[in-house]
C-alpha positions in Angstrom: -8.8 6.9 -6.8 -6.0 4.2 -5.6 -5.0 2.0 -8.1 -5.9 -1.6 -7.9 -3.0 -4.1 -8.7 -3.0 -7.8 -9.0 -0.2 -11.2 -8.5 0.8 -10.7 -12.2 1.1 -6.8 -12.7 2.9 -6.7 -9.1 6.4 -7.0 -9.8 6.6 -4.8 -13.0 5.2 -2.0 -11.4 6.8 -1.9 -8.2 10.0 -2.8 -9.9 9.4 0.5 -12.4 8.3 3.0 -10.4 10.6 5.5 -9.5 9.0 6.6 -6.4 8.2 4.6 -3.5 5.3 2.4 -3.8 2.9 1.9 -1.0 0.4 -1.0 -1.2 -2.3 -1.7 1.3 -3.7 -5.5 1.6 -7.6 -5.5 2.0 -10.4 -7.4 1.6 -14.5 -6.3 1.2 -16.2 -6.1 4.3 -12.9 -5.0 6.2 -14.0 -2.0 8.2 -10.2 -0.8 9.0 -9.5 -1.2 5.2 -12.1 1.0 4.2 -11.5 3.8 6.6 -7.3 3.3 5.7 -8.3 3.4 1.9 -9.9 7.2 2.9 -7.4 8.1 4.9 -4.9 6.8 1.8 -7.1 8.6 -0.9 -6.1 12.2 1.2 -2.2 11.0 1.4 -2.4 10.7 -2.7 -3.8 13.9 -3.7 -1.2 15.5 -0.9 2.0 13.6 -2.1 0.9 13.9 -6.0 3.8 12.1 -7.8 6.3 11.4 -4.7 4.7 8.4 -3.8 2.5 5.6 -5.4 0.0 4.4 -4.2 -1.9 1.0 -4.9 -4.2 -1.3 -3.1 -4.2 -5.4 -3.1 -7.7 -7.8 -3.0 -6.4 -10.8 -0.8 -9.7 -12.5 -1.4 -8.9 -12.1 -5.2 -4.8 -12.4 -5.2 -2.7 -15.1 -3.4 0.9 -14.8 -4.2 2.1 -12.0 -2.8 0.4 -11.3 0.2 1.5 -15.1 1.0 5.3 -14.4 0.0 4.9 -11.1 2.7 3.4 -13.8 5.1 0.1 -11.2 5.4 -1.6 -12.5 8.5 -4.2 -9.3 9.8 -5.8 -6.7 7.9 -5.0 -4.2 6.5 -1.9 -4.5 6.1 0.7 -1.2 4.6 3.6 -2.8 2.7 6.6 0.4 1.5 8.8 -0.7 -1.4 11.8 1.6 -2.3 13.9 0.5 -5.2 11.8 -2.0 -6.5 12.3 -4.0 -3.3 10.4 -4.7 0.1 11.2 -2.0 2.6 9.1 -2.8 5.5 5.4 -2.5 6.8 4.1 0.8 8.3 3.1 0.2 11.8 0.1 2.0 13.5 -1.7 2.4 10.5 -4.3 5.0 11.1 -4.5 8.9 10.1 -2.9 10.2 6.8 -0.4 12.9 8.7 1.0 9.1 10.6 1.7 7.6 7.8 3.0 10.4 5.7 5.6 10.9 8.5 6.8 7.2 8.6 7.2 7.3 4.8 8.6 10.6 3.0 11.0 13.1 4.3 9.5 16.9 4.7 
């Protein structure tokens, strides 16, 4: 199951991981962030401790997905380093995403 984070763990726990993070922005009653968040549950059990992988309410927390200027849902957001690498584009099928984020 993907981790749920909120506006006060955020930081930390990007900041700490030492593996990239990526966090998808959703909301309940978002058809495209429930099929993502399937798609996202397959890319955790396949990348196992190479990648982290945690989901955002935006109904429930403000800060950040106003400082990343979140405008549609969902929304992929890849931090490496602690810090904001980019969003992944054509969010869709886990074998897309995997491919835009880890080296084989």
């Amino acid at each position: 199951m993907i981790q749920a984070i909120d506006d006060r763990q955020f930081d930390r726990v990007v900041e700490t991981a030492r593996v990239p993070v990526l966090v998808e922005f959703w909301q309940p009653g978002c058809g495209g962030c429930r099929a993502l968040l399937i798609e996202l549950e397959k890319l955790a059990a396949e990348c196992g401790e190479r990648l982290l992988i945690l989901k955002m309410n935006v109904q429930e927390n403000y800060q950040i997905p106003a400082e990343l200027e979140i405008s549609s849902l969902p929304a992929l957001a890849l931090y490496r380093n602690g810090r904001f690498d980019r969003f992944i584009g054509g969010v869709g099928k886990k074998d897309a995403i995997l491919q835009q984020i880890l080296p084989r």
